[in-house]
N, CA, C and O atoms as a GROMACS GRO file, in nm:
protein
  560
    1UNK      N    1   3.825   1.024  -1.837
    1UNK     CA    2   3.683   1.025  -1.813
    1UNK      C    3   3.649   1.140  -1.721
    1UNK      O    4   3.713   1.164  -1.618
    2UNK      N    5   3.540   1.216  -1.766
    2UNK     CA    6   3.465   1.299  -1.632
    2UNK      C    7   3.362   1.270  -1.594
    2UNK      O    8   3.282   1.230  -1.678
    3UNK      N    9   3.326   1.275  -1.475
    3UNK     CA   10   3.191   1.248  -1.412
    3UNK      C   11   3.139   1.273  -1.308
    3UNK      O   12   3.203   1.251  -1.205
    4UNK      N   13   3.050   1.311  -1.302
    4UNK     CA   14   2.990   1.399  -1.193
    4UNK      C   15   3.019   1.355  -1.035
    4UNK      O   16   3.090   1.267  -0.987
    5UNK      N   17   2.949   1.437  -0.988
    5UNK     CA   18   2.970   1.382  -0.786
    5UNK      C   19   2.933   1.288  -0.770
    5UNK      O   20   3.014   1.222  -0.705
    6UNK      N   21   2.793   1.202  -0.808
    6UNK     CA   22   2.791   1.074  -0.851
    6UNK      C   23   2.820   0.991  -0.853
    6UNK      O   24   2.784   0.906  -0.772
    7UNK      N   25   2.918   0.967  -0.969
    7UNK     CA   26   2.983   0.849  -1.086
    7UNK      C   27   2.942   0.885  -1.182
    7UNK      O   28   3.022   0.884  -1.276
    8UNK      N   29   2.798   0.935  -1.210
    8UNK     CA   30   2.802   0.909  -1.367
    8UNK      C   31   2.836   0.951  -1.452
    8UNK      O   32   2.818   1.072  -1.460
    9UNK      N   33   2.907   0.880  -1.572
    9UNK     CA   34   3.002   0.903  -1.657
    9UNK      C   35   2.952   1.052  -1.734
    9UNK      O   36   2.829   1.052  -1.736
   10UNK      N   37   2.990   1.137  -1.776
   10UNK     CA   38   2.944   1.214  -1.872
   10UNK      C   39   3.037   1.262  -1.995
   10UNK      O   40   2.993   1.329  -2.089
   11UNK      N   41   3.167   1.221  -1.983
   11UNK     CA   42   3.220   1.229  -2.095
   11UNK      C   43   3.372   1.135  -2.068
   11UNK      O   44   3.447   1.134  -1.971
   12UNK      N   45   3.377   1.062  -2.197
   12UNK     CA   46   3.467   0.986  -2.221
   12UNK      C   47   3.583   0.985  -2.353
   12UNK      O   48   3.542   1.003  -2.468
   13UNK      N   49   3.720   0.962  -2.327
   13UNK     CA   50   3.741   1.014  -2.444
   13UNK      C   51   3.871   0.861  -2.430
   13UNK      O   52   3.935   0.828  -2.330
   14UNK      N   53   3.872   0.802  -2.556
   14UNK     CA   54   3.928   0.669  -2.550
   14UNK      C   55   4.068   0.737  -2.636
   14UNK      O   56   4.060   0.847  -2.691
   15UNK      N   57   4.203   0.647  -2.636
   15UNK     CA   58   4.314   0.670  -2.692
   15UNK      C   59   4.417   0.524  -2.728
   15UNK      O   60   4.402   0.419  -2.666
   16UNK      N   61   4.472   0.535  -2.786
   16UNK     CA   62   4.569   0.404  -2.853
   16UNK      C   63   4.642   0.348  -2.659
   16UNK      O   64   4.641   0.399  -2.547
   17UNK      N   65   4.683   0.248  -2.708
   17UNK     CA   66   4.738   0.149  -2.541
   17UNK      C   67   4.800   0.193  -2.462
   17UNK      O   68   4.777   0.184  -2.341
   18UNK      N   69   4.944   0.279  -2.542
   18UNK     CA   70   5.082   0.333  -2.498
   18UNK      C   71   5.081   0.465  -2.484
   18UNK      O   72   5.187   0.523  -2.510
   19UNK      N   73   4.979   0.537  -2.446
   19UNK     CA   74   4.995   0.694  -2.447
   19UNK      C   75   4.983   0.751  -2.350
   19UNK      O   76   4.865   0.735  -2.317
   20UNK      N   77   5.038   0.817  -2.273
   20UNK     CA   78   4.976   0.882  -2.157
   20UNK      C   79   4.866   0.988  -2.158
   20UNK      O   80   4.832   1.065  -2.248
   21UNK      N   81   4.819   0.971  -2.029
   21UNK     CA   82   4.690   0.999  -2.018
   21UNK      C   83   4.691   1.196  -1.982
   21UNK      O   84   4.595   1.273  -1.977
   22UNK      N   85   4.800   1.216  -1.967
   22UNK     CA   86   4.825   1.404  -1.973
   22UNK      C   87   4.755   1.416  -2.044
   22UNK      O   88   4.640   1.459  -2.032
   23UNK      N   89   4.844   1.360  -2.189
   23UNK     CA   90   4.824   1.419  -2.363
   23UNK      C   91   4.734   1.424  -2.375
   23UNK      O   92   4.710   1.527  -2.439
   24UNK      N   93   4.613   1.350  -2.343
   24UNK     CA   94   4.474   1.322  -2.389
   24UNK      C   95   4.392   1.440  -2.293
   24UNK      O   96   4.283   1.485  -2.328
   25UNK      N   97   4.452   1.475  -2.185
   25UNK     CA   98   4.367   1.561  -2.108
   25UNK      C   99   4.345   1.704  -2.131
   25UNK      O  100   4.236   1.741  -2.088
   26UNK      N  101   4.398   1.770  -2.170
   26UNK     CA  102   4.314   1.917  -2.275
   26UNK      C  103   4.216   1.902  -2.359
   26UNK      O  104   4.123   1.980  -2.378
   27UNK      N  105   4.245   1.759  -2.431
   27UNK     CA  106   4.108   1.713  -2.546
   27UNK      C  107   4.011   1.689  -2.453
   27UNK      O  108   3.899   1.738  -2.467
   28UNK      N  109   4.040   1.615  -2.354
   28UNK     CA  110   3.909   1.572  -2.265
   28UNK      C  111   3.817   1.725  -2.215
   28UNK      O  112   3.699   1.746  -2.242
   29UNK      N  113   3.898   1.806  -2.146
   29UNK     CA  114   3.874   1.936  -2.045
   29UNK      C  115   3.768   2.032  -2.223
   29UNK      O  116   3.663   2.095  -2.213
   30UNK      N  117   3.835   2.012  -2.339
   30UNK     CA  118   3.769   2.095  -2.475
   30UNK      C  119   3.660   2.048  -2.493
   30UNK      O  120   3.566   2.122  -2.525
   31UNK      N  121   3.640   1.886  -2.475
   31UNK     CA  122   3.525   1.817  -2.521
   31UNK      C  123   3.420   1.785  -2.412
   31UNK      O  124   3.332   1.699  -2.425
   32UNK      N  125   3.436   1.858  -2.311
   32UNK     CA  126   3.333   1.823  -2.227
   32UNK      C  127   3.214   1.929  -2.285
   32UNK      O  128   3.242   2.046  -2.306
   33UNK      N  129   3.071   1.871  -2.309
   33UNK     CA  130   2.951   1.920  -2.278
   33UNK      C  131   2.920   2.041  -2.219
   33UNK      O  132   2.998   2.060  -2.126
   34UNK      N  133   2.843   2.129  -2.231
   34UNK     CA  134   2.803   2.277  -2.165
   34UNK      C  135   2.686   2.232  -2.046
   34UNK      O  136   2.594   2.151  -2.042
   35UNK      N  137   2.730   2.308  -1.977
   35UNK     CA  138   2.661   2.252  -1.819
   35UNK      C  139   2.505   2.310  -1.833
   35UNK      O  140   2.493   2.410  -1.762
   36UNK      N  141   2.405   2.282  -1.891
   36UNK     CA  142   2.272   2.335  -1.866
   36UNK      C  143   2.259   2.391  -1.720
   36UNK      O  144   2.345   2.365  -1.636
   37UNK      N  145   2.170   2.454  -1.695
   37UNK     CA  146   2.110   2.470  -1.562
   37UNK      C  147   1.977   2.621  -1.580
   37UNK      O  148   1.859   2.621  -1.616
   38UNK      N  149   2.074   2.738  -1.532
   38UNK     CA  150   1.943   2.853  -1.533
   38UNK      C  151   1.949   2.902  -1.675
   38UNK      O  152   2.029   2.860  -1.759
   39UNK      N  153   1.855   2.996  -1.696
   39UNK     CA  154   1.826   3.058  -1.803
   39UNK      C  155   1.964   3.132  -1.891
   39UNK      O  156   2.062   3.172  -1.828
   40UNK      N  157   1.958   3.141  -2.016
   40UNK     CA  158   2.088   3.220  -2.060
   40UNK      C  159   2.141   3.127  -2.138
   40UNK      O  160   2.082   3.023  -2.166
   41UNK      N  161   2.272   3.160  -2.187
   41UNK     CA  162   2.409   3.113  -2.240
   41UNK      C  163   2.404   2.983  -2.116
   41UNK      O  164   2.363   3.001  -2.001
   42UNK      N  165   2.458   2.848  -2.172
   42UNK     CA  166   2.528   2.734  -2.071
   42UNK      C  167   2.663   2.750  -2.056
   42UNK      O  168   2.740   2.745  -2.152
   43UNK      N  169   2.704   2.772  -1.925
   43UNK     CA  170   2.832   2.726  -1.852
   43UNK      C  171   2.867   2.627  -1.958
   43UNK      O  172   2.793   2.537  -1.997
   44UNK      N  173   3.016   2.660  -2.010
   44UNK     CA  174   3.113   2.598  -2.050
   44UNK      C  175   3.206   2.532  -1.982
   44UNK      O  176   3.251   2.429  -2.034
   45UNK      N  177   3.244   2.564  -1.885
   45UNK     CA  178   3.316   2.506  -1.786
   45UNK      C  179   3.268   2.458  -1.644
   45UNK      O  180   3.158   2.473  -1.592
   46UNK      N  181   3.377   2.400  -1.598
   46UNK     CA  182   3.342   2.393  -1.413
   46UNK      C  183   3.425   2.446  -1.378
   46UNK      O  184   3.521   2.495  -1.436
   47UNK      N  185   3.384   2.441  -1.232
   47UNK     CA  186   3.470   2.541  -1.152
   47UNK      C  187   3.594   2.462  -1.137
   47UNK      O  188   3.691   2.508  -1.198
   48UNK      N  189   3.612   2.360  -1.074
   48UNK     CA  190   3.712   2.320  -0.974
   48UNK      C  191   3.714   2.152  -1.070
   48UNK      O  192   3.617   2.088  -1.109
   49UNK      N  193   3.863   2.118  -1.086
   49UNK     CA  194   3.856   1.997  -1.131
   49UNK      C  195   3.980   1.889  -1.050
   49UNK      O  196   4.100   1.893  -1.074
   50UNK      N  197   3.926   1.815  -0.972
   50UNK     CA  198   3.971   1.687  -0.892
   50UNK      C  199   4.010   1.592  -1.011
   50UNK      O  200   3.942   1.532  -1.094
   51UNK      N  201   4.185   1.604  -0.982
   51UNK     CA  202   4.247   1.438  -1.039
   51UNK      C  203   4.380   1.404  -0.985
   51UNK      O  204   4.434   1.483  -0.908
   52UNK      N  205   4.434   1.300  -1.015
   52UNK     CA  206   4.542   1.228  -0.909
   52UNK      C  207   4.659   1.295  -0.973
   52UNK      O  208   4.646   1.372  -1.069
   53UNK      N  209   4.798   1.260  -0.906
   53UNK     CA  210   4.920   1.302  -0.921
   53UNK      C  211   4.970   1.236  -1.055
   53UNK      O  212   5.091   1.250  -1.067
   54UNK      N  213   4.906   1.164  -1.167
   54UNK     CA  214   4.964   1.163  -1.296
   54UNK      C  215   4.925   1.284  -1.391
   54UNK      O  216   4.968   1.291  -1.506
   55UNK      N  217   4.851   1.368  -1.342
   55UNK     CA  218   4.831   1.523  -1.415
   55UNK      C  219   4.870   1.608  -1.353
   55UNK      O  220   4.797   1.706  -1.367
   56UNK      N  221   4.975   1.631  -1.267
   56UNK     CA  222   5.060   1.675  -1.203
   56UNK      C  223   5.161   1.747  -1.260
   56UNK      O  224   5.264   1.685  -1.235
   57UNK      N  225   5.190   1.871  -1.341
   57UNK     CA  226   5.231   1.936  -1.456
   57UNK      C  227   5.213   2.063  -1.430
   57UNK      O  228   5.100   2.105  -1.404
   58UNK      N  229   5.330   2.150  -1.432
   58UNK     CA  230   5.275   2.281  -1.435
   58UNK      C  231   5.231   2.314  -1.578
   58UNK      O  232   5.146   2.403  -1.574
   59UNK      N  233   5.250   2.285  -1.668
   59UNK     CA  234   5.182   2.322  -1.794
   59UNK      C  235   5.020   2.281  -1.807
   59UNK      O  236   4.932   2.346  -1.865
   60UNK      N  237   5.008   2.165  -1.742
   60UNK     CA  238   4.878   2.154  -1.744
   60UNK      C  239   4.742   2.231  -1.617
   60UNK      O  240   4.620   2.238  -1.628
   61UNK      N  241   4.827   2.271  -1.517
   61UNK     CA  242   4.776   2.295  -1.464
   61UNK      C  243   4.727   2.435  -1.512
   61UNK      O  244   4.610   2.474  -1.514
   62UNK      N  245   4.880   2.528  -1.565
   62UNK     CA  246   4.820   2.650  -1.615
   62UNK      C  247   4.731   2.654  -1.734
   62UNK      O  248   4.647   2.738  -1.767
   63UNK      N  249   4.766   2.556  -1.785
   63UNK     CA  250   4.605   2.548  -1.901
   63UNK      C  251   4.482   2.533  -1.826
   63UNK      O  252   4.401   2.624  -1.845
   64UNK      N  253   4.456   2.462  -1.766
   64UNK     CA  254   4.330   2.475  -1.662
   64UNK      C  255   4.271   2.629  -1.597
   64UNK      O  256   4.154   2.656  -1.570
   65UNK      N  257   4.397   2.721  -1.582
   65UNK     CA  258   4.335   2.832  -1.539
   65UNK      C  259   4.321   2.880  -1.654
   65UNK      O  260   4.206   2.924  -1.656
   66UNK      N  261   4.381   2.903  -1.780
   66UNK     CA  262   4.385   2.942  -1.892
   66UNK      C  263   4.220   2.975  -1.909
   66UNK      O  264   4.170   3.086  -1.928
   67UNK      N  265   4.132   2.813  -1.896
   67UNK     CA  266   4.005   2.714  -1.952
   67UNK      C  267   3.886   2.766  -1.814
   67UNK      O  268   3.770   2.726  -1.798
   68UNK      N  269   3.980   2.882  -1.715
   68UNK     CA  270   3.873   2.949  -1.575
   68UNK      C  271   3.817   2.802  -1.505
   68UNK      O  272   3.720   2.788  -1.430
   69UNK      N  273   3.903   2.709  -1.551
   69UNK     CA  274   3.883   2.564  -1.439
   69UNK      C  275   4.001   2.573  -1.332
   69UNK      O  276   4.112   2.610  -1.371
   70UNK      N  277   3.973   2.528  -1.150
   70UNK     CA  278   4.073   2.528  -1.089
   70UNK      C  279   4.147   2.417  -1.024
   70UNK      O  280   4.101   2.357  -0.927
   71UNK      N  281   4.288   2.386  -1.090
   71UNK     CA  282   4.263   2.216  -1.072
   71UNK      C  283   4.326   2.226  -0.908
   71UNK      O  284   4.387   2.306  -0.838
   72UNK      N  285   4.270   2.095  -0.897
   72UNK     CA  286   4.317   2.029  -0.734
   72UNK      C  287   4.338   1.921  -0.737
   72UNK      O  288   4.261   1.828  -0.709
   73UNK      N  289   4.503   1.917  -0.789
   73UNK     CA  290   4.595   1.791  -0.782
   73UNK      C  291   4.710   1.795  -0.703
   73UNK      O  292   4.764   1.902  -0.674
   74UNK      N  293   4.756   1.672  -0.663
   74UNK     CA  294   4.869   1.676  -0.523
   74UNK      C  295   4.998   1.717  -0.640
   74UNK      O  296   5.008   1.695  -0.761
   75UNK      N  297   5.058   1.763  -0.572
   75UNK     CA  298   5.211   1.744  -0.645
   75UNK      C  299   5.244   1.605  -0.584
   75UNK      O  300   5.191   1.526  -0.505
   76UNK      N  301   5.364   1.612  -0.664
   76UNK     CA  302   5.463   1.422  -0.665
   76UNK      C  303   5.542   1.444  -0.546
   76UNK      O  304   5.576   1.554  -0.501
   77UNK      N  305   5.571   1.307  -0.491
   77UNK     CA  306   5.622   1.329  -0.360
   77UNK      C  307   5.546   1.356  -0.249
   77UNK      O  308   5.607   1.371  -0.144
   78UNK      N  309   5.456   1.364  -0.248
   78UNK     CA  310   5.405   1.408  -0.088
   78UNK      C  311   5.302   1.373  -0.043
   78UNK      O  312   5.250   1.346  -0.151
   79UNK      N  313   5.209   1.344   0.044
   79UNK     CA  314   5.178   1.246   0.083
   79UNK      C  315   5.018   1.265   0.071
   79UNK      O  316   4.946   1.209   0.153
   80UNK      N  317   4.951   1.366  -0.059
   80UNK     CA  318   4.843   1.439  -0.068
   80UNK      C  319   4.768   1.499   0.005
   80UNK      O  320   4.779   1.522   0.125
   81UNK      N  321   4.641   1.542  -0.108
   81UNK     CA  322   4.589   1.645  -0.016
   81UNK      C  323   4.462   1.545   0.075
   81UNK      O  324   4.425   1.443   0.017
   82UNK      N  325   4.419   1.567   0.171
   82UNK     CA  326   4.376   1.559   0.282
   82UNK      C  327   4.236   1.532   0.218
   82UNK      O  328   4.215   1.626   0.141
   83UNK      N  329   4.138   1.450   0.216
   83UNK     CA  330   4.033   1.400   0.191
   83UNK      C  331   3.987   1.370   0.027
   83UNK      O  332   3.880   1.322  -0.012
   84UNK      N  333   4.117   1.421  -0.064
   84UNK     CA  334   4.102   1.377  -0.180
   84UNK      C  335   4.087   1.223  -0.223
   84UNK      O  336   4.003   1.201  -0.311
   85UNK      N  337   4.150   1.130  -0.178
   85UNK     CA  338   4.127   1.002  -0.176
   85UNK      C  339   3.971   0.984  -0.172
   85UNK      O  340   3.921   0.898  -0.245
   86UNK      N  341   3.884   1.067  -0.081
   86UNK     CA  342   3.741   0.980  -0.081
   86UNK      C  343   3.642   1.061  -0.213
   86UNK      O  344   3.535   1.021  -0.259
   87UNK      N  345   3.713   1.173  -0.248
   87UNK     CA  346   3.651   1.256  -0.351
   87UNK      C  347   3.703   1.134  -0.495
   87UNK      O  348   3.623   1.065  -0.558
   88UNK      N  349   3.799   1.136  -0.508
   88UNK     CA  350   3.860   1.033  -0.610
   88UNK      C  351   3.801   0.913  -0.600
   88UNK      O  352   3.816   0.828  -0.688
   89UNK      N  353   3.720   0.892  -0.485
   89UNK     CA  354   3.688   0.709  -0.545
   89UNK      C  355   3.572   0.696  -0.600
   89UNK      O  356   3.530   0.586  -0.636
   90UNK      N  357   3.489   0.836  -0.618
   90UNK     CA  358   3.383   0.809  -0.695
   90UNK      C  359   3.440   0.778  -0.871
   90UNK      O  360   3.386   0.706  -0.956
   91UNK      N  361   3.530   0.837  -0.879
   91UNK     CA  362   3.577   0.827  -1.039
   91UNK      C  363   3.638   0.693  -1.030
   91UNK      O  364   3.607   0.626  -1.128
   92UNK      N  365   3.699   0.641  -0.961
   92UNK     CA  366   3.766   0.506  -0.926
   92UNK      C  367   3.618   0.396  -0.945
   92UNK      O  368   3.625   0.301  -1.023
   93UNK      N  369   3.507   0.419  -0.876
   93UNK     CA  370   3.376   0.341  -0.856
   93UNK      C  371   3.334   0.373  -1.033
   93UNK      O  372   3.265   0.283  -1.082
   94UNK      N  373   3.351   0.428  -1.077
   94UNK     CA  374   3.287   0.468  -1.240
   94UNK      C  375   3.349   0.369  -1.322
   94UNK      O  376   3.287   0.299  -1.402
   95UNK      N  377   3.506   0.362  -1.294
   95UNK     CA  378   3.547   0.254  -1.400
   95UNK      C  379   3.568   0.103  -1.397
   95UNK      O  380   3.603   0.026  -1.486
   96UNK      N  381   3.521   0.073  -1.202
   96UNK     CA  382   3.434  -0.032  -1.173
   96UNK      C  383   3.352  -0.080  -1.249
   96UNK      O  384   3.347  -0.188  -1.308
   97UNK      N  385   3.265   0.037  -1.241
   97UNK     CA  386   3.124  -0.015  -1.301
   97UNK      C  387   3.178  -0.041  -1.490
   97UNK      O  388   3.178  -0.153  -1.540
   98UNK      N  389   3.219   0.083  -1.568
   98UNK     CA  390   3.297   0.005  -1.672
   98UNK      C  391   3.343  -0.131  -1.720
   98UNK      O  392   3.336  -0.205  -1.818
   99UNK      N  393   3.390  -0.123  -1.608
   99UNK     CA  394   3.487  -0.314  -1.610
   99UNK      C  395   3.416  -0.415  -1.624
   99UNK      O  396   3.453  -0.518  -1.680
  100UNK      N  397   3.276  -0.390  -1.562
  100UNK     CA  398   3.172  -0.446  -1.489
  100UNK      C  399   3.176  -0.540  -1.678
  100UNK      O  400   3.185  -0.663  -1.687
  101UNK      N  401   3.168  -0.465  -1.779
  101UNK     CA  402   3.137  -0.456  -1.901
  101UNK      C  403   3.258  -0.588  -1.959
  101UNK      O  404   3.342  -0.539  -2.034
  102UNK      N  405   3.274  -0.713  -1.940
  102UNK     CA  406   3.398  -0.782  -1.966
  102UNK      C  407   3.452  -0.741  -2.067
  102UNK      O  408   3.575  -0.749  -2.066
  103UNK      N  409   3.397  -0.692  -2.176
  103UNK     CA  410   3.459  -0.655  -2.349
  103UNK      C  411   3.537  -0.532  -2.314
  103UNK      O  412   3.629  -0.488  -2.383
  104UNK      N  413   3.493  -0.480  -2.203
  104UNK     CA  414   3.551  -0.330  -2.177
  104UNK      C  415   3.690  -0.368  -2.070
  104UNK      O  416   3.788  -0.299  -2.099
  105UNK      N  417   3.710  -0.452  -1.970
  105UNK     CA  418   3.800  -0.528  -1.928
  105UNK      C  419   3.919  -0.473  -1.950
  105UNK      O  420   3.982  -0.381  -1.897
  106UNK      N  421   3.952  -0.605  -2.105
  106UNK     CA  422   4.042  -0.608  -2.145
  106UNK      C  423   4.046  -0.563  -2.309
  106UNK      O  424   3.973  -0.623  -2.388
  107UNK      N  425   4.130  -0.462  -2.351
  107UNK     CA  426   4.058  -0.423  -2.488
  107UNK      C  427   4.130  -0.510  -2.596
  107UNK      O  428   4.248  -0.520  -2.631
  108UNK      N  429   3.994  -0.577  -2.643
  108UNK     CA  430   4.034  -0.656  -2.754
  108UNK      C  431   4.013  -0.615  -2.898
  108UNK      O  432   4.081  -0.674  -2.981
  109UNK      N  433   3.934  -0.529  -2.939
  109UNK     CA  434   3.894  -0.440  -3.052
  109UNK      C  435   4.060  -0.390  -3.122
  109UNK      O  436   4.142  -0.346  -3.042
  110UNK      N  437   4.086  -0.396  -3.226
  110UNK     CA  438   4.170  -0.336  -3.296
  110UNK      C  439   4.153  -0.228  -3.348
  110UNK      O  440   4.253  -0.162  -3.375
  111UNK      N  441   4.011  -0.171  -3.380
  111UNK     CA  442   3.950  -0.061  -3.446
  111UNK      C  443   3.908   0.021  -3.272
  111UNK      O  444   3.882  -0.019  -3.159
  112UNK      N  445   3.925   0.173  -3.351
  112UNK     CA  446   3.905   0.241  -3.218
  112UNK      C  447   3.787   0.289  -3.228
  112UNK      O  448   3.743   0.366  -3.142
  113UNK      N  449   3.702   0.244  -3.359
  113UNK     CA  450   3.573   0.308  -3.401
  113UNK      C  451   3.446   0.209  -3.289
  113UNK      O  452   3.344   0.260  -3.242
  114UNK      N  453   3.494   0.046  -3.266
  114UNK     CA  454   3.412  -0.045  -3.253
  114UNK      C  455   3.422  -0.003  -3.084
  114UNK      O  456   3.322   0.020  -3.017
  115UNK      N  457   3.527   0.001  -3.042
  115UNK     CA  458   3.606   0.018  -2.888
  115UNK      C  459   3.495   0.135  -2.825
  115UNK      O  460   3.430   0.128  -2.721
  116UNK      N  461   3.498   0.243  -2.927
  116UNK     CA  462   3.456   0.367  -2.855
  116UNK      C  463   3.273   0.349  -2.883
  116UNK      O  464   3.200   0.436  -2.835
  117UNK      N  465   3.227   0.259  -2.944
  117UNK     CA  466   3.093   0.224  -2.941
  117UNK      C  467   3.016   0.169  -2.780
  117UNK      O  468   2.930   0.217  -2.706
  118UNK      N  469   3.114   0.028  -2.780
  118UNK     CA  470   3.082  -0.056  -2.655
  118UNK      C  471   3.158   0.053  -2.557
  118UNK      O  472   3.122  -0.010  -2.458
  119UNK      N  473   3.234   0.167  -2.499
  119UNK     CA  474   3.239   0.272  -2.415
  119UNK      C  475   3.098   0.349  -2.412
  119UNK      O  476   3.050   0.373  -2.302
  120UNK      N  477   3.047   0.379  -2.501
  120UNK     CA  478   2.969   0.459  -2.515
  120UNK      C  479   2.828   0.389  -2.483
  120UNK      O  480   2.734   0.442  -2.423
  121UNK      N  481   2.831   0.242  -2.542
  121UNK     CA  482   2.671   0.198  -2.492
  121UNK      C  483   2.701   0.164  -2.336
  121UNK      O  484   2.611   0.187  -2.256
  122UNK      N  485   2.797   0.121  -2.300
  122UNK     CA  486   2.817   0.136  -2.171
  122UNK      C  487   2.786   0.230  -2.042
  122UNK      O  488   2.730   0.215  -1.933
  123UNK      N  489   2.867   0.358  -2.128
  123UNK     CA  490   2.792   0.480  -2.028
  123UNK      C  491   2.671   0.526  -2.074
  123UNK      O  492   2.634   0.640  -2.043
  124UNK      N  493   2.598   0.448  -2.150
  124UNK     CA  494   2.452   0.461  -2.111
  124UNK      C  495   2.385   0.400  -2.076
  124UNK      O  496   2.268   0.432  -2.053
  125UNK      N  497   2.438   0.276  -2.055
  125UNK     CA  498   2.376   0.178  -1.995
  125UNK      C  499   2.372   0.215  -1.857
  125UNK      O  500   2.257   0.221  -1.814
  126UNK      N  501   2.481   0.248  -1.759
  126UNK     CA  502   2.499   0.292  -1.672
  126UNK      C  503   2.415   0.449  -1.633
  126UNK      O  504   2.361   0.475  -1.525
  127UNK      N  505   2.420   0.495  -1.693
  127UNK     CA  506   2.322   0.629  -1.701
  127UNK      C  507   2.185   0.619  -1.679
  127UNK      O  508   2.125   0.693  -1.602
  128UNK      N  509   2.113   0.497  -1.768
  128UNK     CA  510   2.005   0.455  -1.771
  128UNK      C  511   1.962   0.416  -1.618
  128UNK      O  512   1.882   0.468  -1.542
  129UNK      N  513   2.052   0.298  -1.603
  129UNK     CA  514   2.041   0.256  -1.451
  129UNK      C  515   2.021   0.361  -1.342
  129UNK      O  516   1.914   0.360  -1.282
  130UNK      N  517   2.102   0.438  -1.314
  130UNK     CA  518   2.103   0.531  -1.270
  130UNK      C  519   1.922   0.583  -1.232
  130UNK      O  520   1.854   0.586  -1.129
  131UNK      N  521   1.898   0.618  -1.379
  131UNK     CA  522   1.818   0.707  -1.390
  131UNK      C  523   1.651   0.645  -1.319
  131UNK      O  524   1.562   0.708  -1.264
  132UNK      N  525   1.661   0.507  -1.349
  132UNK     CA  526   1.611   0.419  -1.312
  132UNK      C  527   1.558   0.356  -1.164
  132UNK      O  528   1.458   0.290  -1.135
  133UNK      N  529   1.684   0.412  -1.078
  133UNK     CA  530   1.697   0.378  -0.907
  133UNK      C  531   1.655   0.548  -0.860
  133UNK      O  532   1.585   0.584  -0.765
  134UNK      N  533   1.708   0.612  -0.937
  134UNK     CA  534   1.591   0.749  -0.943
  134UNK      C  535   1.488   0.762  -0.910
  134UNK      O  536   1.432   0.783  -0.802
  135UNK      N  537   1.450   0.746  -1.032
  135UNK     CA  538   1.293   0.736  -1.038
  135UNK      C  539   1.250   0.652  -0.994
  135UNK      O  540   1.133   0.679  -1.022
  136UNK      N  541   1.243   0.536  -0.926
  136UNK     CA  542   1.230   0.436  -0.863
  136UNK      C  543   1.174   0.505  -0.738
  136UNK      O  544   1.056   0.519  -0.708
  137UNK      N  545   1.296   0.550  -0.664
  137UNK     CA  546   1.302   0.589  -0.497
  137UNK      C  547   1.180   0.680  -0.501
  137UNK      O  548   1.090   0.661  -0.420
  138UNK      N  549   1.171   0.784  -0.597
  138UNK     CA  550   1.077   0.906  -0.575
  138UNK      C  551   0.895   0.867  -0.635
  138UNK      O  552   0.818   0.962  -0.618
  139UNK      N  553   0.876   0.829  -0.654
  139UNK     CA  554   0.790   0.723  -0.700
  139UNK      C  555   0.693   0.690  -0.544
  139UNK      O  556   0.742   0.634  -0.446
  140UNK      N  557   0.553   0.738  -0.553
  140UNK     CA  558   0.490   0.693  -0.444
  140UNK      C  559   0.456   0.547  -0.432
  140UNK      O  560   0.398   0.505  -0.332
   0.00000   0.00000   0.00000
């Protein structure tokens, strides 16, 4: 999953039970969204990408510079980097809120077509909300 400074989800990419989550991470980093913002061509990438010591790989890491993303992951063994824990719990708080979803829990779907539906109305459900306590606050 990626998601902003936030939590909110912005891209999700689901996989079979037994797979590690490396393999899946180049598809994730290809399939992320183009970053709107100023005028022009959209940013394809981000700058800097925060994740824990199971993507911990020099192959993956040099694909990341490959992709002009710069990752910031601990190596294994050591006792990390220094305020990453509180940067990481927003992505940790995202799949909270996920869980929040009981069908999403525990995956009971056999089809990965039905699975990646209820993911998906999920992170918009969550998005919505979001958008919602938003506009709410700013609201005279």
């Amino acid at each position: 999953m990626i998601c902003d400074g936030n939590g909110t989800p912005i891209y999700v990419l689901t996989s079979s039970a037994n797979v590690p989550d490396i393999s899946r991470a180049l598809d994730l980093l290809d399939g992320y969204p183009p970053i709107a913002g100023r005028r022009g061509r959209p940013r394809r990438r981000f700058t800097t990408l925060m994740a824990d010591k199971a993507y911990s790989s020099q192959a993956f890491r040099q694909a990341c510079r490959e992709r002009g993303t710069e990752p910031i992951i601990p190596k294994p063994r050591t006792s990390g980097i220094k305020g990453l824990g509180k940067l990481r719990y927003v992505v940790e708080q995202t799949f909270a809120l996920l869980h929040q979803f009981r069908r999403l829990a525990v995956r009971w779907e056999r089809h990965l077509d039905i699975h990646d539906g209820f993911v998906s109305l999920a992170c918009a459900l969550i998005c919505w909300r979001r958008l919602i306590n938003w506009t709410d606050q700013r609201s005279c």
